[in-house]
C-alpha positions in Angstrom: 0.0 0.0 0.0 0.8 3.8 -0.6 1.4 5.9 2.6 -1.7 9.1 2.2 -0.3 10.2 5.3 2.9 10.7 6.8 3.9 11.8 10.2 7.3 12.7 11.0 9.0 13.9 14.1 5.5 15.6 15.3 6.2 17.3 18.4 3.6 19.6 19.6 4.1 21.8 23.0 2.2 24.1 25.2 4.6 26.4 26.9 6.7 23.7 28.8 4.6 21.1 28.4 5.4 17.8 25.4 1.8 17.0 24.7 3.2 15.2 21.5 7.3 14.1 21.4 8.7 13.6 18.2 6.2 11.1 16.9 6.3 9.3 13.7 3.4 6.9 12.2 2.0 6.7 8.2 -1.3 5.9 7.2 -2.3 3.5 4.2 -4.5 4.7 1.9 -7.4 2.7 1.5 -7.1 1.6 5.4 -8.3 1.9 8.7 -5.7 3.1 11.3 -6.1 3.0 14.9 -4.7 5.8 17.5 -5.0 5.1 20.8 -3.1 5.5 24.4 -4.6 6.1 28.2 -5.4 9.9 29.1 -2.9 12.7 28.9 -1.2 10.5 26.1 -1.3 13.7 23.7 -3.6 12.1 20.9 -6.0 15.1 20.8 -3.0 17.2 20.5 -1.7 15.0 17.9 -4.6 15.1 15.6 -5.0 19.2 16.5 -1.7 19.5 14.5 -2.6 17.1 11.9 -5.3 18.9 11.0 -4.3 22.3 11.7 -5.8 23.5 14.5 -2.4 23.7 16.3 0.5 24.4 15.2 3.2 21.7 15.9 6.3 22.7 17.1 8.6 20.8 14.8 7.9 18.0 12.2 6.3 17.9 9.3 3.4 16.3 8.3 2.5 15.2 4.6 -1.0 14.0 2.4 -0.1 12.3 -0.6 3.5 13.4 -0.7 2.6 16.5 -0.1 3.8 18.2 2.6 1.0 20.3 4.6 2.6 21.3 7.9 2.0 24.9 7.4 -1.2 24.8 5.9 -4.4 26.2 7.9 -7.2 24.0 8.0 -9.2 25.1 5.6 -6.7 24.7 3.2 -6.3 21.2 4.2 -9.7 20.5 4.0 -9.6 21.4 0.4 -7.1 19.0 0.0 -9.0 16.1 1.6 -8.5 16.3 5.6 -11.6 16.2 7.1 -12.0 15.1 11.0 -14.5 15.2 14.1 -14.7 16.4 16.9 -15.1 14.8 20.8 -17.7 17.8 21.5 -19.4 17.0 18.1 -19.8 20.4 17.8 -23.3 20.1 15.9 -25.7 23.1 15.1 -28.8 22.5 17.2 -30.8 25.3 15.0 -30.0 22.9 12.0 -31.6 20.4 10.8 -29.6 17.1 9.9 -29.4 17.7 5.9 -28.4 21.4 6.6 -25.8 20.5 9.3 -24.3 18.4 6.4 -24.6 21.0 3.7 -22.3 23.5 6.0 -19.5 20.4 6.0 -20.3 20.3 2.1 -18.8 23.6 1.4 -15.2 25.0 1.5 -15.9 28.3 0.2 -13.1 30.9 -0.8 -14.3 34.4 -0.4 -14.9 34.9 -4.1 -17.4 31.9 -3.8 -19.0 33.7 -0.8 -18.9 37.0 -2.5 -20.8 35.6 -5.7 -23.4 33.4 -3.8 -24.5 37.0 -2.3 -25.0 38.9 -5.4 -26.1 35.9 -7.5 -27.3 33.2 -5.5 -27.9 29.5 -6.9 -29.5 26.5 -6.5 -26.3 24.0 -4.5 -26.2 20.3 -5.6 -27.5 18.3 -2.6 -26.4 14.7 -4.5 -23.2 14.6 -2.1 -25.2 15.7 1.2 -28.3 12.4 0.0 -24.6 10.4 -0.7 -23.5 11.1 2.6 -26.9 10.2 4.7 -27.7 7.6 2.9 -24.2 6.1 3.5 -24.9 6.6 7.7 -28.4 5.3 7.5 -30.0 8.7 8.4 -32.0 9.5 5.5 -35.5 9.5 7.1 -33.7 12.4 9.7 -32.5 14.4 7.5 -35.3 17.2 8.4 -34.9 16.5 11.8 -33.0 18.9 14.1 -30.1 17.3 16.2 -32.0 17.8 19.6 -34.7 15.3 18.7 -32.0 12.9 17.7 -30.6 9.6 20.2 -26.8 10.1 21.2 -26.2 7.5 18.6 -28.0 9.2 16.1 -25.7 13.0 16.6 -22.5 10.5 16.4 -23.6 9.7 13.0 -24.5 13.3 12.1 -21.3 14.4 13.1 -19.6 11.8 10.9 -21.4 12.5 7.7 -20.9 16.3 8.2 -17.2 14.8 8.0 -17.6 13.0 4.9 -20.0 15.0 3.0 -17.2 16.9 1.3 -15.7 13.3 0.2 -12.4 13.5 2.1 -9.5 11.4 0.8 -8.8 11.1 5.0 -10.9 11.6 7.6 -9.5 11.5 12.0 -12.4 10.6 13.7 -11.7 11.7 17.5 -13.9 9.6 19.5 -16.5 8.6 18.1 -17.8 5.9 20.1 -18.2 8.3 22.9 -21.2 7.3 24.6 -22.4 4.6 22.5 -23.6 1.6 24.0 -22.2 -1.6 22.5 -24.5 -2.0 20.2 -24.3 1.2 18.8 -20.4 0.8 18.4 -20.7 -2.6 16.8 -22.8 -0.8 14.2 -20.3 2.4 13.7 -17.0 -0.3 13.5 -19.1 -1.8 10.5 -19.7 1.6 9.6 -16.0 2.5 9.8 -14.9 -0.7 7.7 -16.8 0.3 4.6 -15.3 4.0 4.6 -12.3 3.0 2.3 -14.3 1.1 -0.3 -15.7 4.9 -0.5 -12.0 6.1 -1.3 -12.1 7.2 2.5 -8.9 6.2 4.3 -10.0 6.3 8.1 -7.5 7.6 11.5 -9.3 6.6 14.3 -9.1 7.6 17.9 -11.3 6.0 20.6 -11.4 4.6 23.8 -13.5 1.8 23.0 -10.8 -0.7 22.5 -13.3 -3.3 20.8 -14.0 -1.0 18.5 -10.3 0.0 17.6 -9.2 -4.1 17.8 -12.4 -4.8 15.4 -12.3 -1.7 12.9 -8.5 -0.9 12.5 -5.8 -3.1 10.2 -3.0 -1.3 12.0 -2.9 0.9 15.6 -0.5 3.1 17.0 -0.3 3.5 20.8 0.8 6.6 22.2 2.4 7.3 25.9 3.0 10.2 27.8 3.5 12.2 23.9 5.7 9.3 22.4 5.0 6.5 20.6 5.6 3.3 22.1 4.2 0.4 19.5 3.0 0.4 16.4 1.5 -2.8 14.3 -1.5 -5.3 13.4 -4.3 -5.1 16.2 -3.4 -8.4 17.3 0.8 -7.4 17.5 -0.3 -4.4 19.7 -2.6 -6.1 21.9 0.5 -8.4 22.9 3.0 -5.7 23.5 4.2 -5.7 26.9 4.7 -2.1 26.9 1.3 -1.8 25.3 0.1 -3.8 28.0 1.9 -2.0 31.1 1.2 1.4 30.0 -2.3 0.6 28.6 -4.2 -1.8 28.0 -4.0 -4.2 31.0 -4.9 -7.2 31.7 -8.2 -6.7 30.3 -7.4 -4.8 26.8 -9.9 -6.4 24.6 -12.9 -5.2 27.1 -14.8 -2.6 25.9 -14.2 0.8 27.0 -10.9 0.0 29.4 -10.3 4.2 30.2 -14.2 4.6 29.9 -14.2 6.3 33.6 -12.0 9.2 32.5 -12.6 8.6 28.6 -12.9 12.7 28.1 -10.5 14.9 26.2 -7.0 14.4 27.6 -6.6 16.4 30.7 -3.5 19.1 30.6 -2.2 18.7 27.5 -4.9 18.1 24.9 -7.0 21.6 24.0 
């Protein structure tokens, strides 16, 4: 497989703080990638300066060959970053299909400054795509506050991949969901590539990650300490001491504490 994204020697601080410590991981396209570690382990921070929300403090980071480090991002998003957020960040006033319209468009200012002095009619084929593809087509006039917790993780996710993103950093997802509902969004997860969406995924919900992911990367205290198959990581004695336990293929091992990480992640 061909690397779509490439990581190298990400290091990310907040005044004297290493959220993120010279890190370096790639991304098939085409696959599902796992990024997980126990709270305070900097991944927040890590995807904040993949995408562009933060500014890493030295490394690059690279779509397609093409390096990206100092892009802002919107502009990233235009190249095909797209990601979500652990607040979901959804607008209540919305309905579902116009939540998802708002991801569809990455305007420039001349686009905006054209739509006001000659409006037009905007294609909805990729925001239909997009529901259809999380099951939430009968919603889509519905407003998020009549919606299940399930139901705004999905709308959060297609607001993600309505612009059809080449990658797409989902940051805890499964937040929430009952097992059920997670089962459902790993199967969800799997068929993103055979969309041409290649998936980074951090969660908690280690079932979910084990079940949806071809390779995982485990962060610690900002570094990375193992890298591999699901089944490679989940026998990793450092993997094992610093993380996962005894009991790292139960569901939701950090689910106590499973919030944004504390001190170092924004």
């Amino acid at each position: 497989m061909t690397a779509l994204l490439e990581v190298v020697d990400l290091t990310v601080r907040y005044g004297g703080v290493t959220a993120v410590d010279a890190v370096g991981l790639t991304v098939d396209e085409g696959s599902v990638a796992g990024l997980i570690g126990p709270n305070g382990a900097g991944k927040t921070s890590c995807i904040d300066a993949l995408t562009g929300f933060h500014p890493p403090t030295h490394g690059r980071v690279r779509l397609d060959g093409r390096d990206v480090t100092d892009l802002a991002p919107h502009r990233r998003a235009r190249l095909g970053f797209a990601r979500t957020f652990q607040g979901l960040d959804l607008f209540e006033d919305l309905t579902v299909a116009q939540n998802l319209a708002v991801g569809a468009a990455t305007p420039t200012w001349r686009d905006t400054l054209a739509d006001a002095l000659w409006p037009r009619r905007r294609d909805d084929a990729a925001v239909d795509e997009a529901l259809d593809l999380v099951g939430l087509t009968d919603l889509a006039h519905r407003h998020p506050t009549d919606l299940s917790n399930g139901q705004r993780h999905l709308v959060a996710l297609a607001r993600a991949l309505v612009a059809r993103p080449r990658l797409v950093l989902l940051d805890e997802p499964a937040a929430g969901l009952d097992e059920r509902e997670s089962a459902e969004l790993g199967a969800l997860i799997r068929r993103l590539p055979e969309r041409g969406v290649t998936v980074l995924l951090v969660d908690h919900d280690m079932a979910l990650v084990m079940g949806a992911c071809d390779r995982v990367h485990v962060l610690d205290v900002g570094r990375l300490i193992a890298s591999g198959t699901p089944a490679e990581v989940r026998a990793d004695p450092q993997v094992v001491e610093a993380y996962l336990g005894t009991g790292g293929t139960d569901r939701g091992h950090d689910e106590a504490d499973a919030g944004p990480d504390p001190g170092v992640a924004p």
